[in-house]
N, C-alpha and C positions, 0 to 999 in steps of 0.2 A: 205376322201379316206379310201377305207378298205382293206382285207387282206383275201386274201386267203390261203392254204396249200397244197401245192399238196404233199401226204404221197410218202413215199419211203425210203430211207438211203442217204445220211439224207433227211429230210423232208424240203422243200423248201418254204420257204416264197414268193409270189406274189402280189405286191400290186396291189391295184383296184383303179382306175381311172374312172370317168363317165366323159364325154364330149358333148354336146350337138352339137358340130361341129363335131364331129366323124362320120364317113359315114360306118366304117368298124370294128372289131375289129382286135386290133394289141398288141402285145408282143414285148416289148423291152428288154435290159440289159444295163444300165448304163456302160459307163466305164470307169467314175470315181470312182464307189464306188461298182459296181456288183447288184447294185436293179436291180430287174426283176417288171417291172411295165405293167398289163394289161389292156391297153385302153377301157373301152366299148361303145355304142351311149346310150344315154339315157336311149331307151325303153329295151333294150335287157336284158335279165333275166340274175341272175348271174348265175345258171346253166348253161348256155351257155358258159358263160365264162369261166368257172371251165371245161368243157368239151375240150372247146379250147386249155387250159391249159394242159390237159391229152395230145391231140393230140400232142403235141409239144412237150412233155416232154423231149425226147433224144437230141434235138436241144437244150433245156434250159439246161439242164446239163452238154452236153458237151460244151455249152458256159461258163457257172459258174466254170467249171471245170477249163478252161483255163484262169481265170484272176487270179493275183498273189494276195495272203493273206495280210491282214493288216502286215506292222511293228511296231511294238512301240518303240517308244525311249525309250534307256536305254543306260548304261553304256557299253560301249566295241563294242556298234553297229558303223555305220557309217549314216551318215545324208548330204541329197545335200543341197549346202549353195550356192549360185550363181552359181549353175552349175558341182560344184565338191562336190564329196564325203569328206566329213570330218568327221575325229572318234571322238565320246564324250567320254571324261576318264573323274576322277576325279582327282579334284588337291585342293590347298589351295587355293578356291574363292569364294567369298559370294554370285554370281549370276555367271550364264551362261557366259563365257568369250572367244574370240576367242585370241590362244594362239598358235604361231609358227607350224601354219596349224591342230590344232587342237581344237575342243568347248570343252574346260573347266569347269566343271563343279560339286559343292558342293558334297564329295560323302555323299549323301542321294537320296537311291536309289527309293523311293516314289514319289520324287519333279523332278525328271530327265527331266521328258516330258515337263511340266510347265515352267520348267529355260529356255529349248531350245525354248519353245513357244514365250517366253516371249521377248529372243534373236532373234529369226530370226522378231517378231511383229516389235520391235521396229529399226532394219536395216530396215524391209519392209516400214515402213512410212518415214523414211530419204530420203532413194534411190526412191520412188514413189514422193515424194514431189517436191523433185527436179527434178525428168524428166518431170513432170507435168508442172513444173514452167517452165521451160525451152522451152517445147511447145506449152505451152499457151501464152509465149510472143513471140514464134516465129508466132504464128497465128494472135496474137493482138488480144488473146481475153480471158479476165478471167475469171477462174472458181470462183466457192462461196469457197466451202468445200471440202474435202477431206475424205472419211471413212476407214475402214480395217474390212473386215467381211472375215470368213469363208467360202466361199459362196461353192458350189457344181454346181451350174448350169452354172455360167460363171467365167471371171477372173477380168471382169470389166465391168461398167454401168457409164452413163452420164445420169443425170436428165433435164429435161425442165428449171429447176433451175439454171444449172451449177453444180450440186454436183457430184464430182466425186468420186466412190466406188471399190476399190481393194481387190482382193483376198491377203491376205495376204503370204500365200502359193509361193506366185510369187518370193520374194526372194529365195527359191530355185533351182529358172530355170534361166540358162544364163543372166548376164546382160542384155544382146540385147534383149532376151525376155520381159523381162521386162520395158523396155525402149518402146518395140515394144507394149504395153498393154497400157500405160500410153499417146503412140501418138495418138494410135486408139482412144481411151477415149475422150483426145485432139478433137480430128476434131470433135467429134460429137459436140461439143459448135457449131462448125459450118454448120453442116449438120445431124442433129436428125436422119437420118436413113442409110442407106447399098446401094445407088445410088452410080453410078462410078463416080458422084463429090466428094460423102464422099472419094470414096478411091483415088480418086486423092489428096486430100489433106491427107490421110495419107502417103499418097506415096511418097508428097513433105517432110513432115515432119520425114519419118524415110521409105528408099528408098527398106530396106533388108527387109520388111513386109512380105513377101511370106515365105522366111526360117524359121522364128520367128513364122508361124501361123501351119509348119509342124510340129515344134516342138512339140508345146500345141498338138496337136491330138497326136502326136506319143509316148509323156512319162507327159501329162497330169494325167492319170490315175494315174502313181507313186505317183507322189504328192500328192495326194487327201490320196492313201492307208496307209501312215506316220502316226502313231496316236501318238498326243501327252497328251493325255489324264493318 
């Protein structure tokens, strides 16, 4: 994948994409993370695409324009933990602590992003473990493994294996949401792909699916913008 720039104030990064299934070229914007990724087919010279890119340029901008800037965690901000906002201060703790509705946290202002990383990580594989467990035995059928990644492109995946792979990140969306990621996941042990059997058996297994998937599109993007770096 490579990279274009289209000049200006500021200057715009564009990734390149080739595709061999591509029939057309297209321009995206992530909105999870604000990439601007330009599709091409194959043959099409990348002058072309860089010219595409010009044509467009007021539509890219004022899309880039309208997604909200990264956060970092730090001291005195506020951070969603299942849903709600909670302020990280410092206090007298050796790690990331939740503490009378608020994350606790060593003041060393360096390590702030990592402590709370490291807190919401390890609620995120409790709380996924056990909805997992719970709907795997409501289906009568078990998974292998369990993972916790980063991911950017979805919030969860089911293997041919059984292994099941969570966004980490999901502890900061409503219980239900979460709950609702870890059924979806669930049925696919039983139906590998997106047929209205699969979503019947999500459907059985966790009924509010519909609310729970508005959600992820409507304040997915926040999540993703959180940097704990």
């Amino acid at each position: 994948m490579g990279v274009l720039i289209l000049d200006g104030n500021p200057p715009v990064e564009v990734l390149l994409r080739r595709s061999a299934q591509a029939r057309r070229l297209s321009l995206r914007i992530s909105r999870l993370d604000g990439r601007a990724t330009l599709t091409l087919p194959t043959r099409v010279p990348e002058r072309e695409g860089m010219a595409f890119v010009r044509e467009r340029e007021s539509w890219l901008r004022k899309h880039l324009s309208a997604i909200e800037p990264e956060m970092p965690v730090e001291i005195g901000v506020t951070v969603l933990f299942e849903g709600v906002d909670v302020p990280v201060i410092a206090g007298p703790v050796k790690r990331a602590t939740l503490k009378s509705g608020a994350l606790m946290v060593p003041d060393d202002p360096g390590k702030v992003g990592k402590r709370v990383a490291a807190f919401m990580k390890l609620r995120a594989r409790d709380a996924l473990a056990d909805a997992s467990d719970r709907y795997a035995a409501a289906l009568g059928r078990p998974y292998n493994r369990i993972s916790l990644r980063d991911t950017r492109s979805r919030w969860g995946s089911c293997s041919s294996a059984g292994d099941l792979m969570y966004s980490w990140r999901l502890i900061m969306a409503p219980r239900s949401v979460l709950e609702y990621v870890a059924a979806h996941e669930v049925a696919h042990l039983q139906h590998m792909d997106h047929s209205d059997r699969f979503w019947g058996v999500v459907n059985d297994l966790f009924p509010n699916h519909k609310a729970c998937r508005k959600w992820l599109r409507d304040n997915g993007g926040a999540l993703h913008r959180v940097r704990f770096d």
